[in-house]
C-alpha positions in Angstrom: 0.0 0.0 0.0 1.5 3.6 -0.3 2.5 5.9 2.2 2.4 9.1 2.9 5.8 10.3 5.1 6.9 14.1 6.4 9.6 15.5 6.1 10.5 16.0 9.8 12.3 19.4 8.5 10.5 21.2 6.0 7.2 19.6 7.1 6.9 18.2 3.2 4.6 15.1 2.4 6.5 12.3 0.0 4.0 9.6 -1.5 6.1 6.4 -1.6 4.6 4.3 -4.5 5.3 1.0 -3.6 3.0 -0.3 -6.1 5.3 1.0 -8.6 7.8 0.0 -7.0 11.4 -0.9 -8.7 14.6 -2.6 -8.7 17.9 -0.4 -9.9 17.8 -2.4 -13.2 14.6 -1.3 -13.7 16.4 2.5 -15.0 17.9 2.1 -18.1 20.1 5.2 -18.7 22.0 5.7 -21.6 25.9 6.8 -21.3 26.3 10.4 -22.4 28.6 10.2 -25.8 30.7 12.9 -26.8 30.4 14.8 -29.5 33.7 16.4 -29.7 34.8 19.3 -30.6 35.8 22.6 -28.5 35.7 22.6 -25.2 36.1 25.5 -23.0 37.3 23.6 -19.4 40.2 21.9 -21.1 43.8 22.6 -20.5 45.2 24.9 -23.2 42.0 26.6 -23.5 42.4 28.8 -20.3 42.2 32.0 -22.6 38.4 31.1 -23.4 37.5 31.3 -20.3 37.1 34.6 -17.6 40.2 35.2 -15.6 40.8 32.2 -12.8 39.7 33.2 -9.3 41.0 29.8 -7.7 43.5 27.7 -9.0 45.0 24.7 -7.4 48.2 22.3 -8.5 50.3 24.4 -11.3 53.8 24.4 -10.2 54.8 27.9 -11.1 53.0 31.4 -10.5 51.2 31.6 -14.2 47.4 32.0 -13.8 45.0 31.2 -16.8 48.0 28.7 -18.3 48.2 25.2 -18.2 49.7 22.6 -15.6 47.0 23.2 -13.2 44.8 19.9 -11.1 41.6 22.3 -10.7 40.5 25.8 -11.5 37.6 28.1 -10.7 36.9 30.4 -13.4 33.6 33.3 -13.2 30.7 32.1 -15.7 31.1 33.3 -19.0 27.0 33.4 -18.7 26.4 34.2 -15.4 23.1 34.0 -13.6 24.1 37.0 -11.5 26.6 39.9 -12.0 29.4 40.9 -9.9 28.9 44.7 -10.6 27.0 46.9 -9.2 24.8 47.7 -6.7 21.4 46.2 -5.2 19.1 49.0 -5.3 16.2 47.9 -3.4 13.2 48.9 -4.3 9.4 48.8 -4.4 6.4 49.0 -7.5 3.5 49.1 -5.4 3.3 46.4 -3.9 5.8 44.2 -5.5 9.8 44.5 -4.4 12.5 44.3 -7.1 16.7 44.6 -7.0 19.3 44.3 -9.6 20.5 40.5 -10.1 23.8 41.3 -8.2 25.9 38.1 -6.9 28.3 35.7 -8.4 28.2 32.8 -10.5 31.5 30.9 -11.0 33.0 27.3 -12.2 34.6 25.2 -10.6 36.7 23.1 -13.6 37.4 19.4 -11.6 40.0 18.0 -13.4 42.2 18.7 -16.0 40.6 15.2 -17.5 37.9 16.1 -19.8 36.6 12.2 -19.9 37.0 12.0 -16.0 33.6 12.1 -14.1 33.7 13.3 -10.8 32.7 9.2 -9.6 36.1 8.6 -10.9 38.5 10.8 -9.1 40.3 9.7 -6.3 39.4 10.8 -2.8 42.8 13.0 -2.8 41.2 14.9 -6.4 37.9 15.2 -4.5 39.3 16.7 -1.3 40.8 19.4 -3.5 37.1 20.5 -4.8 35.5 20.4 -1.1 38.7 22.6 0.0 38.6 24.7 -3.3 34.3 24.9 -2.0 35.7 26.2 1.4 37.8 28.9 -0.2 35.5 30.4 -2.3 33.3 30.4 0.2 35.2 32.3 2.7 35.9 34.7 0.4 32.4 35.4 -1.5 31.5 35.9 2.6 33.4 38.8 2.4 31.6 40.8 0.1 28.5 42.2 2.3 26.0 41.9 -0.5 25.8 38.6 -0.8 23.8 36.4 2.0 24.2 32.8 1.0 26.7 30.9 -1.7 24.6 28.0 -3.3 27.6 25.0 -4.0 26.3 22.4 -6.4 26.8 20.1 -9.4 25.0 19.2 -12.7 26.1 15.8 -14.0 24.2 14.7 -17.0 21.7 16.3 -19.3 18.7 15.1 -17.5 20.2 16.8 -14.6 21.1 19.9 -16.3 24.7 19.4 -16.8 25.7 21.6 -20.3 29.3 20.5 -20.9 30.4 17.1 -20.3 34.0 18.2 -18.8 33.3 17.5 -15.0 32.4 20.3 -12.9 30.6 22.2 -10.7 29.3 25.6 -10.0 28.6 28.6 -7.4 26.0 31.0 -6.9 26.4 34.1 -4.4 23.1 35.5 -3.9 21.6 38.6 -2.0 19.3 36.3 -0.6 18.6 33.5 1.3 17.0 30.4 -0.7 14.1 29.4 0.1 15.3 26.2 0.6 17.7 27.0 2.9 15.0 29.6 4.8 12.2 26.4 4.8 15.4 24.4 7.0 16.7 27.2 9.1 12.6 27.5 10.0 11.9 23.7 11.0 15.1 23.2 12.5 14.6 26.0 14.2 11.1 25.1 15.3 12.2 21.5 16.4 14.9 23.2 18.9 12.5 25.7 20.4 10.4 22.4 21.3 12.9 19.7 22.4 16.5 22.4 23.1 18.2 19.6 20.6 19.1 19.8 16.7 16.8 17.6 14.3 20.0 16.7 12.6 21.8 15.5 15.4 18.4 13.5 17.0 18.6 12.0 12.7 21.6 11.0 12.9 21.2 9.6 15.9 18.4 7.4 15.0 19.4 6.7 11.7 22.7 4.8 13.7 20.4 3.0 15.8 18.1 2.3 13.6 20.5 1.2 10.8 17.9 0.4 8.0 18.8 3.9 6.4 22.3 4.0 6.1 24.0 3.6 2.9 27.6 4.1 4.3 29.5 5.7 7.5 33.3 6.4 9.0 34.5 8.1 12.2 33.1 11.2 10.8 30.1 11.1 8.6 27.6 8.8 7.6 25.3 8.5 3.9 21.6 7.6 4.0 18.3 7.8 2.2 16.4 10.2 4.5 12.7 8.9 6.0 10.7 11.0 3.4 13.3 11.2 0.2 11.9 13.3 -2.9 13.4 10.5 -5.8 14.5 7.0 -5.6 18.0 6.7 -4.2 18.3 10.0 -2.6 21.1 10.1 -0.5 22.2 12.9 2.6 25.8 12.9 4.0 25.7 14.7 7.3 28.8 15.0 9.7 28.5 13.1 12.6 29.2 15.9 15.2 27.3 19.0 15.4 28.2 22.3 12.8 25.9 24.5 11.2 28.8 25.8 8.8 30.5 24.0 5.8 33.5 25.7 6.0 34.2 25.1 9.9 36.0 21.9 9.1 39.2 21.4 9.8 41.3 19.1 7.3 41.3 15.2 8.9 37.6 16.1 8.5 38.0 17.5 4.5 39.6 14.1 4.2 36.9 12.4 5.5 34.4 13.9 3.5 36.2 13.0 0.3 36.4 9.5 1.2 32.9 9.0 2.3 31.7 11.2 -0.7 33.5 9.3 -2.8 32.2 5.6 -1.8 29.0 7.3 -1.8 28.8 8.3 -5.5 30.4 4.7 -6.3 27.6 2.7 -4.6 25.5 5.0 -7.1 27.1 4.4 -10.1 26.8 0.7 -9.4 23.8 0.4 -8.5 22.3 2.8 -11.4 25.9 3.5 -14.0 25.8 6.4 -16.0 23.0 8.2 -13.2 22.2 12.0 -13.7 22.4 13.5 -10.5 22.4 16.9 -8.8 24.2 17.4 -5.9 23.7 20.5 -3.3 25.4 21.9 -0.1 23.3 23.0 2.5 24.8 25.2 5.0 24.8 28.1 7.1 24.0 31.5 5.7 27.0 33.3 5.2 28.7 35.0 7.6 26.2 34.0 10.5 26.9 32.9 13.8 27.5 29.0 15.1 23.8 27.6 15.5 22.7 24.9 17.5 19.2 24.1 15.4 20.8 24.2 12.1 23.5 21.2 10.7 25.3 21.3 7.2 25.3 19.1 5.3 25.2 17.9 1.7 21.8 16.5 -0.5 22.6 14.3 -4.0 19.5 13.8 -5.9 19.2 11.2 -8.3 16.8 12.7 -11.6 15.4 9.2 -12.3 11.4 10.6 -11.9 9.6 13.5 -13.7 8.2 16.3 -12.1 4.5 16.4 -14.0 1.2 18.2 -13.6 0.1 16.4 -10.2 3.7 17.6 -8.5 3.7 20.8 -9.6 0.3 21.7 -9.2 0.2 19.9 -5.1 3.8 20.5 -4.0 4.1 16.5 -3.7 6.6 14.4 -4.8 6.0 10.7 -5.7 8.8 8.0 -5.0 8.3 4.4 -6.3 11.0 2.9 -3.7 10.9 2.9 -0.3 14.1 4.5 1.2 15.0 1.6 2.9 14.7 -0.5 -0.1 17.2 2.1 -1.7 19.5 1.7 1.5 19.6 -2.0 1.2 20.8 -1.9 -2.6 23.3 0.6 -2.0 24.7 -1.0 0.9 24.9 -4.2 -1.2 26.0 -3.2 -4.5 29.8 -3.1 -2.9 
């Protein structure tokens, strides 16, 4: 019979179809083939791009040339602009600003056929460190509230060039997203004096029906009311409400866990769209004890049709402890 779970954060219903349900053999994704050609993210092609704002690996002092491991470059069509100012203001009754912020990419590897579920954990810790960096320094321009970090990997998901990367927003605002969290965490603390996250976590150990994967540090699983079949949340074990609070045995543990995460994926499901999204503390804010960072990798494996949009539901056909038990398997 189906169910009907909340979210215990954002107070969002998930139908689970388990009349539909299915086995990962049961999505059939084609691999992405190249077409060839140009393409902007590779080495020698550094003059295409925006000036670098973050490079990592090159051995001498020569920005924008090759020999570098990874490289974060502004988007040559950004989302937002860097210049300018906000100038708030109303029309009646509606508000309006100028599209200020900060839209960058962050270029992987140097490998234009790598995907990011091939790097080594020692590449990957070099994109959540090269996250941190821009980070802390977007946080230092006043206009900007949050820094959206995510990635695009396949068409399905919205990925545009095949060269593995991923991108970041600075916005003037808070997401709603991230608002909806900060709200029902906050909510949840008021009530009990403890973070959701942590009570999660906490449960999720105990429980052990949910977890995909764990080490000293952080732990992977399909959360009690997921939005698509095989979503997947890696959340650090102790408490932190910002990203870039880390220090670097914990970067390192990140990348490994990330890293047998998104392999557990791949073969369970190869060749898997995905988006994946970090969820932290607005910028600049103080240390909170409702809210917990973490990350969210989404799976595009279900359409959004009429009934979603038009209800605000989403409709799984696998149970997330079905999910668990596959990707706990697979490896």
């Amino acid at each position: 019979m189906p169910e009907l779970r909340k979210d215990p954060i954002l107070g969002r219903w998930i139908i689970i179809a388990t009349e539909r349900g299915k086995r990962p053999t049961d999505f059939i994704i084609e691999k992405n083939t190249s077409k060839g050609g140009f393409c902007p993210l590779c080495p020698g092609n550094e003059g295409t791009t925006p000036a670098e704002v973050l490079s990592y690996g090159r051995p001498t002092p020569a920005p924008n040339k090759p020999g570098w491991e990874l490289r974060v470059v502004p988007n040559k069509y950004p989302a937002l602009v860097i210049e300018g100012d906000l100038n708030k203001e109303g029309e009646g009754l509606y508000d309006k600003m100028n599209g200020i912020g900060a839209h960058e990419v962050l270029i992987e590897t140097p490998d234009h056929n790598a995907s990011f579920t091939d790097l080594p954990p020692n590449k990957i810790v070099q994109i959540f460190w090269a996250f941190r960096d821009r980070l802390v320094d977007l946080g230092r321009d006043s206009r900007f509230k949050y820094v959206m970090v995510f990635k695009n990997y396949g068409q399905a998901a919205g990925a545009s060039l095949e060269h593995s990367h991923s991108q970041l927003v600075a916005l003037p605002i808070l997401p709603r997203m991230i608002v909806s969290e900060l709200e029902g965490s906050l909510t949840y603390y008021k009530y009990k004096e403890r973070c959701i996250f942590c009570d999660i976590i906490r449960q999720e150990i105990r429980d052990d029906v949910r977890i995909v994967c764990q080490n000293d540090h952080f732990l992977t699983i399909t959360p009690y009311a997921p939005r698509s079949p095989f979503e997947m949340w890696v959340l650090p074990k102790n408490h932190s409400s910002a990203y870039v609070d880390m220090d670097d045995s914990s970067f390192h543990a990140l990348a490994n866990i990330f890293s047998e995460t998104m392999k557990r994926l791949a073969l369970c499901i190869p060749n898997v769209p995905y988006n994946f999204v970090l969820h932290t503390a607005p910028l600049r804010a103080e240390p909170m004890k409702h809210f917990h960072w973490h990350f969210e990798i989404m799976p595009k494996l279900t359409q959004i049709a009429g009934f979603e949009w038009g209800s605000g539901f989403y409709i799984n056909p696998i149970p997330p402890e079905v999910s668990a038990r596959y990707l706990k398997e697979v490896m």
